[in-house]
N, C-alpha and C positions, 0 to 999 in steps of 0.2 A: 491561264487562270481567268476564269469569266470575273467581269467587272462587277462590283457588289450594285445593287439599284437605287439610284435614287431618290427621295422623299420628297413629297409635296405636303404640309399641313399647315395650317391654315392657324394664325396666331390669335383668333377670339377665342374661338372653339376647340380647337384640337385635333379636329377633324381631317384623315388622310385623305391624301388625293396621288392618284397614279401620273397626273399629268401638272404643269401648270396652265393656274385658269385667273380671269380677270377676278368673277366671282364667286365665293363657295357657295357649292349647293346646300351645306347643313346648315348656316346661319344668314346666309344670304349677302354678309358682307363683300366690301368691293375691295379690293387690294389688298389682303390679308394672307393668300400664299405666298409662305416664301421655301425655298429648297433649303432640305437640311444633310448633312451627310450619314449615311447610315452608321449604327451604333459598330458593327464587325467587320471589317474591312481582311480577316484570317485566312486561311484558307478555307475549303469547303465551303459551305451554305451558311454557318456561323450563326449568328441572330439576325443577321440579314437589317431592316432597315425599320421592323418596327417599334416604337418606344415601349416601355413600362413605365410603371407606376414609381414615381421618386418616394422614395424611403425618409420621413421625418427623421430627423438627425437632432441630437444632444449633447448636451457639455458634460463635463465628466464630474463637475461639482452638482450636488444633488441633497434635498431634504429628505429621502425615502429613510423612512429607518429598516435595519438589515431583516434579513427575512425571517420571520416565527420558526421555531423549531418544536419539534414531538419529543419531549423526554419519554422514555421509557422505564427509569428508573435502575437499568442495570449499567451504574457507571461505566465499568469499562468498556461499554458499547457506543454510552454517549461520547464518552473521551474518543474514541480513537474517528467517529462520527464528524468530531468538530464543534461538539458542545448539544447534539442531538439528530435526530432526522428533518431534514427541508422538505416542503410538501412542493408537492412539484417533483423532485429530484429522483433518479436512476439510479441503481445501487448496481454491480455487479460482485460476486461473494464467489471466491475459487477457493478449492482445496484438494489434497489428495482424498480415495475414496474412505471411507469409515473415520475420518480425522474430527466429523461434529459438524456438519457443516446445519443439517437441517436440523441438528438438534439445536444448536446454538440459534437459529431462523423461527423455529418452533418456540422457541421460551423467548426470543426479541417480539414475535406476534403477540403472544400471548401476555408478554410486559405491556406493550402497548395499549392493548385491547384492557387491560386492566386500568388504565390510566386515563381510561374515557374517549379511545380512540377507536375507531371502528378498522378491524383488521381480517384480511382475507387471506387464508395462504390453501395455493393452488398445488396441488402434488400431480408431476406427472409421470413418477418413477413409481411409488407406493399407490394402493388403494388406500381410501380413505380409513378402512378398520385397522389398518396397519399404524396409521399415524397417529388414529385414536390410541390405542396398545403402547404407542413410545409418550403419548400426553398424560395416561393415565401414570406409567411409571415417574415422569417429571413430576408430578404432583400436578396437574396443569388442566385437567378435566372440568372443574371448573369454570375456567377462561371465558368471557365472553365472547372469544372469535368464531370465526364462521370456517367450514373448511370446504375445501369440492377438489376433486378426481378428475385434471382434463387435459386434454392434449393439441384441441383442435383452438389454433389462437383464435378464429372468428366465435367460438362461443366463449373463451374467455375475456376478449373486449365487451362483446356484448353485457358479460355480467358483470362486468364490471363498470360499463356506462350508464349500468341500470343502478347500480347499489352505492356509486360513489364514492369507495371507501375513503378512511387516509393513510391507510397501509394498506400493500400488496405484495404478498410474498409470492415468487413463481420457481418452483422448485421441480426441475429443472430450466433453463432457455434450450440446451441440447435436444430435448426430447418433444417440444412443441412443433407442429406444423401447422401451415398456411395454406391455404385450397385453391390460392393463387399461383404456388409456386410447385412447379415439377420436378421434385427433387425426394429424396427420401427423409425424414427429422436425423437431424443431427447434421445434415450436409452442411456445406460453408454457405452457401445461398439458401436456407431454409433459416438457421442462424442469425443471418444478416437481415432478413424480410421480417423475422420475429424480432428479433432486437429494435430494430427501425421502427417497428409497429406499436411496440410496446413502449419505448422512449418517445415517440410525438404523441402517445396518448397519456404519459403522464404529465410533458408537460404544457400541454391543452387543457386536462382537467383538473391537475392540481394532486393528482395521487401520486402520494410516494409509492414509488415497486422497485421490489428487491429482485434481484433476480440471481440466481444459485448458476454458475458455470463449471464444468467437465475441468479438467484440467491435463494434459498430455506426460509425458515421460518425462522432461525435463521441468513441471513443475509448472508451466504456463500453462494460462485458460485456452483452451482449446477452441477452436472456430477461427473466424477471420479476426485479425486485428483493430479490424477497425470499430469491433463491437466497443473493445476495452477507450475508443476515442470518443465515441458515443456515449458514455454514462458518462454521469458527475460525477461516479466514486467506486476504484476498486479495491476492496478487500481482498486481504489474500490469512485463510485459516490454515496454520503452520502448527507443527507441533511432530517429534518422534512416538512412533508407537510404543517404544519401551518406556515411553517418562508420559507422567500424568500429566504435562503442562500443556497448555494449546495457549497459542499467539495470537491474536489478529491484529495486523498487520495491514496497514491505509499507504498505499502505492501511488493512491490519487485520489483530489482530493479538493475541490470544485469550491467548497465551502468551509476549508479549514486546512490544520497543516498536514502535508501530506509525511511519511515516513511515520506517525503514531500508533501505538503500540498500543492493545489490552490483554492483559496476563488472566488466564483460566485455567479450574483447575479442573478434570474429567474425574468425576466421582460416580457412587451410583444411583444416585437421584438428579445426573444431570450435569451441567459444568459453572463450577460455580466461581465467583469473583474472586481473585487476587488483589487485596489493595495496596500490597507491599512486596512485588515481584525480587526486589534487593533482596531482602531478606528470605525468601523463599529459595532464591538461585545460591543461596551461602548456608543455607539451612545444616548442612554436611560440614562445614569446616568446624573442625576440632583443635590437634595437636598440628604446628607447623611440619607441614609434608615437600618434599623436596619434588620440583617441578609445578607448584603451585602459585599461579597469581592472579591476586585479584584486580580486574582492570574497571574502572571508574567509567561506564560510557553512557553518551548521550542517544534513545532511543525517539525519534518526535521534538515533542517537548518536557519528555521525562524522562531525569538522571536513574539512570538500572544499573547497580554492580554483580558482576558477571566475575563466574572464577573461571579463567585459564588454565588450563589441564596438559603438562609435556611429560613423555615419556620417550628419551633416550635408552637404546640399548644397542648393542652387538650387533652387528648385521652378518648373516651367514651366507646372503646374494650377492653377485655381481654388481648388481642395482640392487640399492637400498633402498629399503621403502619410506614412501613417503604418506602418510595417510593422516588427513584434515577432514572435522567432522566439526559446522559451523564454525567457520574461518575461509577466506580466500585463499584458494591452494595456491595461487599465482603471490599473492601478497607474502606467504611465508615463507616461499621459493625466495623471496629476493631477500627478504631478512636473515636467512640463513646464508644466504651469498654474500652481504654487508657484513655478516657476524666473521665469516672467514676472511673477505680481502680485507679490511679495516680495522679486524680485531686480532685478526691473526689465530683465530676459533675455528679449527675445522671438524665440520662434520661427515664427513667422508669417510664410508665404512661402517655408518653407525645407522639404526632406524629412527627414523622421525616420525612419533603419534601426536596428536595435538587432538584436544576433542575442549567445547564449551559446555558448561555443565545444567542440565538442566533443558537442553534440548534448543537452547539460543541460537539463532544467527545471529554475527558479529560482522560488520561489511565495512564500520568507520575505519579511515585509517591511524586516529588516535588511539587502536590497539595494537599496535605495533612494539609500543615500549613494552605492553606487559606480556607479549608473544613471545617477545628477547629475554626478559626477566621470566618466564616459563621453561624456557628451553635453555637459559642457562643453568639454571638452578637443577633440571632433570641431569643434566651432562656433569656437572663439577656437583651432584649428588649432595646439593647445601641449599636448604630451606630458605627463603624472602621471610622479613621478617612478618609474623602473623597482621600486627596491626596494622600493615600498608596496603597502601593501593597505587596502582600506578596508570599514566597514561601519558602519552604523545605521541608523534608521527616521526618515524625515523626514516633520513633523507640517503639515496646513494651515496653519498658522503658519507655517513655516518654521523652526520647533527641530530640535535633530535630541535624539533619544529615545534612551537605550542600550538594548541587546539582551541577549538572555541567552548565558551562557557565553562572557563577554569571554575566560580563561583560554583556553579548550580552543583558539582562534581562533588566539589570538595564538601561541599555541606550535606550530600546524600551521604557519605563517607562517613559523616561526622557523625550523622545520626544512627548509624550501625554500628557505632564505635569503633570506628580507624581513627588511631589516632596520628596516623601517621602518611604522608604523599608522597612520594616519588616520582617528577614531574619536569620539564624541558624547564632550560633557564629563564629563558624569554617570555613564561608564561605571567601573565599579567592578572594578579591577585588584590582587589583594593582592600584594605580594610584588613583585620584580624580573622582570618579563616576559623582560626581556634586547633588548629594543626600543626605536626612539624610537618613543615613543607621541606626536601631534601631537592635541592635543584642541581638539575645535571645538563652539562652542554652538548657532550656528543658520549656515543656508544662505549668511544674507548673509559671514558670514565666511570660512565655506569659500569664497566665491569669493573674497573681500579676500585671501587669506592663500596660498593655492593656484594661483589665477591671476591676482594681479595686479591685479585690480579692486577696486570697492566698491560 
């Protein structure tokens, strides 16, 4: 391995030298070289031996106050946002295809742009008569936003360096190319040279851009990964085609907390706000039905009650089915393994349906108590009682575990009128909840106490 080379510069000035010398030639002083060792000593050629520029450095305690944000007026856009849009910041927005993505993009511009904001949204899947056609049906023709038809990223920067917006919608990133790179739109290196391009121009200029991504089979944005490292914030727009409901859903989340949630609802003039998602997910319960629970859970930082749906029957296969629709099929695997060695509850022989109502994903493990409380009550064919709700995390043992934020739970509970909780021993409740709280310590008792057995 060749030896890395050594520095000569010169302590007034700064000035390299290949050699040592009595005096530099750049400021003329006498005795001022000294040898320094080079910064790479790695393999290869490395950085070799010449300086940069030292980086001013800061303390972490600071007078800046936090950064302005763009309301747009459609709460649950700013909720799941972080309290609005950061000018500067990169947005990345995935869904599967027809789920809303650019309708929901369309009416976030168009909120904006109403609110004194100046907003751009770039289509590079539709022509422009097209998106007019879906703005007219939103009611949305009006709007003072501006729209344009492109594909080629150097006249989108350009018109965008030109116009300054504070919003920038770019709908698609898959379908954009760069005339720098050899590759055909949609590749992973066309992707990554538009992403990169479009992230250090928003935050050199100050415009927030949104940007709309593809999504693959298993539900992930499609392209290199490292696009999704590169933005401040990604969105992911969730929702079943057979229920009117769409999610959006913050995975990350640069300027607020990540994991929060906004409930929509797909109508025909558009998708409109959910302020009360609890109640919308229970909208259906009636008469107490057998395999029904409702489970208490924390989505962000807002309590959502979600009803649990089991259906036990007969199995006519070798292999019994097992089918989970929003739930971890692996999570209810082992609670149905916990419910037979620990409970002495076999399900062997029988089908297992689970589905959450309303088109939910449920991924905490504080729904475990009311999975067991689901699938018990389908199997021994006996209702939970209507006014409960239940929650905690049930351990290979068979303990059940408390969760966090017992308060915020119980109080969304309260306000739906449950008067009633079903809840791990250990859970720590200050104060009068205003509830009967029913506390249980491990599985075997929840069944002794709840249905009857032991």
């Amino acid at each position: 391995m060749a030896k890395a080379t050594t520095a000569f510069t010169c302590t007034a000035c700064g000035a390299a030298h290949k050699k040592w010398a009595g005096r530099c030639d750049a400021c003329g002083s006498w005795n001022t070289i000294i040898e320094e060792a080079p910064l790479s000593q790695g393999p290869g050629r490395g950085l070799g031996a010449a300086k940069g520029r030292a980086v001013p450095l800061s303390g972490l305690s600071t007078n800046e106050p936090p950064p302005p944000r763009f309301l747009s007026g459609i709460d649950e856009l700013d909720r799941v946002l972080g309290g609005g849009l950061v000018p500067g910041s990169a947005l990345l927005v995935g869904g599967d295809p027809g789920i809303g993505k650019s309708t929901i993009l369309l009416q976030a511009a168009a909120a904006f742009s109403r609110a004194n904001y100046q907003a751009i949204y770039f289509s590079g899947e539709e022509a422009s008569a097209q998106v007019r056609m879906r703005a007219v049906r939103l009611g949305l023709a009006e709007a003072p936003m501006r729209l344009g038809a492109e594909t080629n990223l150097r006249n989108i920067l350009t018109t965008l360096d030109a116009e300054r917006p504070d919003v920038a919608v770019i709908d698609s990133i898959q379908t954009l190319w760069s005339d720098t790179v050899e590759a055909a739109p949609g590749s992973v290196a066309q992707v990554r040279a538009a992403a990169h391009e479009l992230v250090t121009f928003a935050k050199s200029r100050g415009v927030a851009v949104i940007l709309v991504g593809h999504v693959t089979k298993d539900g992930q944005i499609a392209g290199p990964r490292v696009v999704e490292h590169m933005v401040d914030c990604v969105l992911y727009f969730e929702g079943e085609r057979g229920h009117q409901f769409r999610i959006l859903r913050s995975v990350k989340n640069r300027f607020g907390p990540s994991g929060e949630i906004g409930v929509f609802e797909m109508t025909g003039s558009g998708l409109a706000e959910v302020t009360n998602p609890s109640a919308l997910f229970l909208s259906e319960r009636g008469q107490p039905i057998a395999g029904s629970a409702v489970f208490a859970g924390i989505e962000g930082t807002r309590p959502v009650l979600t009803e649990v749906q089991a259906l036990v029957a007969p199995s006519t296969l070798a292999s019994p089915r097992r089918t989970v629709v929003g739930l971890d099929s692996g999570r209810v695997s082992t609670i149905l393994a916990v419910l037979e060695a620990r409970c002495g509850i076999p399900f062997a022989g029988l089908d297992v349906f689970l589905n959450v109502a309303g088109g939910m994903k449920v991924a905490e493990p504080a729904a475990d108590l009311a999975i067991a409380g689901a699938l018990l009550s389908a199997r021994e064919d006996n209702a939970l009682p209507l006014e409960a709700v239940l929650f905690g995390e049930i351990s290979l043992s068979g303990a059940l575990r408390p969760v966090s934020q017992t308060e915020n739970r119980l109080k969304e509970a309260q306000k739906l009128g449950f008067s009633q909780a079903i809840l791990p021993d250990a859970s720590k409740v200050e104060g009068q909840s205003g509830m009967a709280l029913r506390r249980i310590t491990d599985l075997t008792a929840f069944v002794g106490e709840v249905f009857g057995a032991g």
